[in-house]
N, C-alpha and C positions, 0 to 999 in steps of 0.2 A: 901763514896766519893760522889761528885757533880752530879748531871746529865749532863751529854755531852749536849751539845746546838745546834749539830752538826747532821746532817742525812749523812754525808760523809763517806763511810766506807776506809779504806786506806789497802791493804795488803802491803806484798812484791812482788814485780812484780810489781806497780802502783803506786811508789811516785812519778813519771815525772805528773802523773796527776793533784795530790797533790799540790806538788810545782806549777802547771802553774794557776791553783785555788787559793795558797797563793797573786802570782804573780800581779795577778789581782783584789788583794784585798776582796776577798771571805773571813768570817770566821772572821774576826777582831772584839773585844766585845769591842774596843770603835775607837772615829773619832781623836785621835792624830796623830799625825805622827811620820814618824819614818821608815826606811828600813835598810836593809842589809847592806848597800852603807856608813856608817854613815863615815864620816871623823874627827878631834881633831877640825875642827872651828866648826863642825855641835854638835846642841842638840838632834839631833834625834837618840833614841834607841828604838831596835826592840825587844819581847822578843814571842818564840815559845814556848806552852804550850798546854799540853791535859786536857780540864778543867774535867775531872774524876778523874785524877790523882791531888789528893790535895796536894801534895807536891810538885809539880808544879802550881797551881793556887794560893795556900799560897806564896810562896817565891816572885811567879811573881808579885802579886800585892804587896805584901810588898816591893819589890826591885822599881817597878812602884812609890810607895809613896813614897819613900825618893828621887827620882830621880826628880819627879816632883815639890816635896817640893824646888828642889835646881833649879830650873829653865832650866830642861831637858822636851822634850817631847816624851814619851815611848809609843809606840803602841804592844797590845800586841796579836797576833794571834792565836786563836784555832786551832784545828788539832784533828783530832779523835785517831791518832797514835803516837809511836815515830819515827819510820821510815820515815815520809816526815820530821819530825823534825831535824833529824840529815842532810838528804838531804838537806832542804833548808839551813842549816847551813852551810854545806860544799860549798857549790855557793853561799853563799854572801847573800843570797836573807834575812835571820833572822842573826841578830845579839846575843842572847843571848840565852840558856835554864838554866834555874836559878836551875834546879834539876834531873842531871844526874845520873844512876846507872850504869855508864862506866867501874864499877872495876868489873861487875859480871852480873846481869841480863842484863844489855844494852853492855857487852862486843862485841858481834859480831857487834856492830853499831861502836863501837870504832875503832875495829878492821877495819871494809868499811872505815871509814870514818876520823878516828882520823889526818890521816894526816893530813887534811884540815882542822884542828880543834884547839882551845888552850884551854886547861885545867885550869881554873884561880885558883881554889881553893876549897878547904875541906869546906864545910860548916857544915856538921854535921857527927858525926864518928859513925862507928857500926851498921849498918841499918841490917836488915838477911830478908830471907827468908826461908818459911817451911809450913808443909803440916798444916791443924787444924780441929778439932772436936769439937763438943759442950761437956762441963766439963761433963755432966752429961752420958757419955759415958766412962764409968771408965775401962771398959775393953776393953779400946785401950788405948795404950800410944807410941806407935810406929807406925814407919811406917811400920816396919817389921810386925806386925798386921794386915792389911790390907789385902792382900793376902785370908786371910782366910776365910775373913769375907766381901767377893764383894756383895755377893746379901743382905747383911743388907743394904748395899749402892747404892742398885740398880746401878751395878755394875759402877758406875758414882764419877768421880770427878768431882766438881765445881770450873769451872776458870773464867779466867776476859779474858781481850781484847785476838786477836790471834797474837798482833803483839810485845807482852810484854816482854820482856826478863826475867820472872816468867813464863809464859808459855812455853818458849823455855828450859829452865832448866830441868822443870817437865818433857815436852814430851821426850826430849829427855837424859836427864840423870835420873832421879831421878825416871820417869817408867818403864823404863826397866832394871834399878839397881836394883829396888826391887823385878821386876817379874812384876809391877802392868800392862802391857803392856800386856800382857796375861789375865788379869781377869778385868782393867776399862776400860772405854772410856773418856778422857778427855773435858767437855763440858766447849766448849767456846763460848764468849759473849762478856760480858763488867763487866766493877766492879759494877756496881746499879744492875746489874742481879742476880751477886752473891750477894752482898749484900742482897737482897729481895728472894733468895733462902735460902739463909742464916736464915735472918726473921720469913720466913713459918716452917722450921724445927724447930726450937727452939720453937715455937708455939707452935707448934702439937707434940715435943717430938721425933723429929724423927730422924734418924741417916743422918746426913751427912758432907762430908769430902771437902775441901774447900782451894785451894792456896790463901797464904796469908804472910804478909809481917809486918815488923816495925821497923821501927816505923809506927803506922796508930791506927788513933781513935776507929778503929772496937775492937782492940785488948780490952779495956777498958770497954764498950758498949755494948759487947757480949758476953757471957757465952763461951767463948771458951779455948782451952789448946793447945800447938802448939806439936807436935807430933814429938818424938825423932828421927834423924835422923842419926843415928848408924856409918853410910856408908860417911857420911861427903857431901852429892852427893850433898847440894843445896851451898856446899863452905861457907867458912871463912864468918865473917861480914865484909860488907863492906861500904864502907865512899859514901856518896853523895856529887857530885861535883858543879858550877857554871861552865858551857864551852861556849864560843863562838864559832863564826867565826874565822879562820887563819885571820891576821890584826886588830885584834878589840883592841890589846890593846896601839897598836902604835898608830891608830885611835883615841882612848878614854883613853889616861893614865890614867885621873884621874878617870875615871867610874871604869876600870879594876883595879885599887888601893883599890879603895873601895870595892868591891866585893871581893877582895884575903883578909878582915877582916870583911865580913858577916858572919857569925858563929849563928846557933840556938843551944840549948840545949833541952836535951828532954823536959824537962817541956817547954819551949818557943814551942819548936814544935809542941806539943800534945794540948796546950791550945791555937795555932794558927789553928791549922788543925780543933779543935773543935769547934770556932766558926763561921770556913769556913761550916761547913757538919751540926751543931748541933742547930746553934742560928740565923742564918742569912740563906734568903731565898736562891734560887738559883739565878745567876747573881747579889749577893751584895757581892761579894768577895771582893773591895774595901772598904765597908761600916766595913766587921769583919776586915780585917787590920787596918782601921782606928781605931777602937776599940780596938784591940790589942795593936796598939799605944797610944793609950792611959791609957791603963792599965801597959804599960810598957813605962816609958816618956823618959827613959835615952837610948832606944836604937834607936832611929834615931838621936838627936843628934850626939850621938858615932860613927854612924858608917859614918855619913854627913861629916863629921870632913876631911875623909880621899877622899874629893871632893877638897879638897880646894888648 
């Protein structure tokens, strides 16, 4: 994933901060316009995104290019978390998040928040999450494995953000289901951290165990095997959504029309998320969608179409 652009940390307890920092225009990675406020005569669309999170910084600027293309003006605001994301969503203040895990890791945000909220659409089906080791650790293949084997791991797993709903699964279902609450400590950060711990172990050969998610370019990238999960504890696969604001489609029929027929496939996915993390520097996330677009010419037409 991207590097945060951000020094802002966001827990729970402190998205009022969040939000009054969006509010004020803090965090924005370009000068368009665009707020929470958008009405059906206005062009202005808002979209909230954690640039770590590439399937939110992929979708937002691909959704930003076709919108722009058609004579919208989309601003799109960083955030270090999802948590002020869902908040400023819920008050008006953002109009879009282009890549929600509402059915499962971001359930408890759904759950605060949903009311205030509209669900526009499936964009892409099946996403999972689950625990992972590097392949060349042949004697683990479970999570039920783990247990036994804490101080190969110094007795540590390696996580991403604290405010993720992959972190909230692990801590509190998926550790103490398997016992591992007893024998690890869950080390949280951000995804470039794990990522780069991730890096040094495979380096040097060394054992370590690592939340982690996919669809995501790591999976491909990295010598890794994602570890059986017996007990079912990280849940069913689940679909990634497009949600606004409550009002946004009465506001913006035709935006909200379009978006309920945004659809990626994993190859679009995976060879969109790879040129966001793999080929383009960090802050040219416009520059690899433009690229993608043009490696793929028929899907903004297609999807412009349903603007009209």
């Amino acid at each position: 994933m991207i590097t945060p652009r951000l020094s802002l940390t966001v827990r729970w307890g402190v998205p009022v901060v969040a939000v009054a920092m969006l509010a004020a225009g803090c965090g924005s990675s370009d000068n368009s316009g665009g707020s929470g406020s958008g009405t059906a005569a206005s062009k202005d669309v808002s979209i909230g995104m954690v640039p770590s999170w590439t399937d939110q910084s992929g979708t937002a600027y691909l959704v930003k290019n076709v919108l722009d293309a058609n004579g919208y003006n989309v601003k799109i605001t960083e955030l270090s978390d999802n948590a002020p994301i869902y908040t400023a969503l819920s008050r008006g203040d953002l109009d879009l998040m282009t890549s929600s895990w509402k059915d499962g890791l971001q359930k408890s945000y759904w759950a605060t928040y949903g009311s205030k909220l509209e669900d526009l659409d499936v964009y892409y089906d099946g996403a999972k999450s689950f625990l992972a080791v590097p392949d060349y650790m042949s004697d683990v293949t479970s999570i039920e494995d783990l247990p036994g084997k804490a101080a190969e791991f110094n007795n540590t797993i390696t996580g991403i953000e604290p405010g993720a709903g992959l972190t909230k699964v692990t801590k509190e279902d998926v550790m103490p289901g398997y016992g591992l609450d007893k024998k690890f400590k869950l080390q949280l950060s951000s995804t470039v951290a794990m990522l780069t711990a991730l890096k040094q172990s495979i380096a040097a050969k060394k054992p370590i165990v690592i939340t982690m998610w996919a669809p995501f370019w790591a999976n491909s990238s990295f010598p890794i095997k994602p570890l059986a999960d017996p007990k079912g504890l990280y849940g069913k696969p689940e679909n990634l959504h497009v949600i606004s604001r409550k009002g946004f489609t009465s506001d913006q029929p035709k935006v909200a029309n379009m978006l309920k027929h945004f659809k990626l496939s994993q190859k679009q996915y995976e060879s969109l998320e790879n040129l966001i993390v793999n080929k383009y520097p960090k802050g040219e996330e416009a520059q690899a969608v433009a690229a993608w677009l043009k490696a793929n010419p028929d899907f903004a037409p297609n999807l412009a179409q349903y603007l009209k």
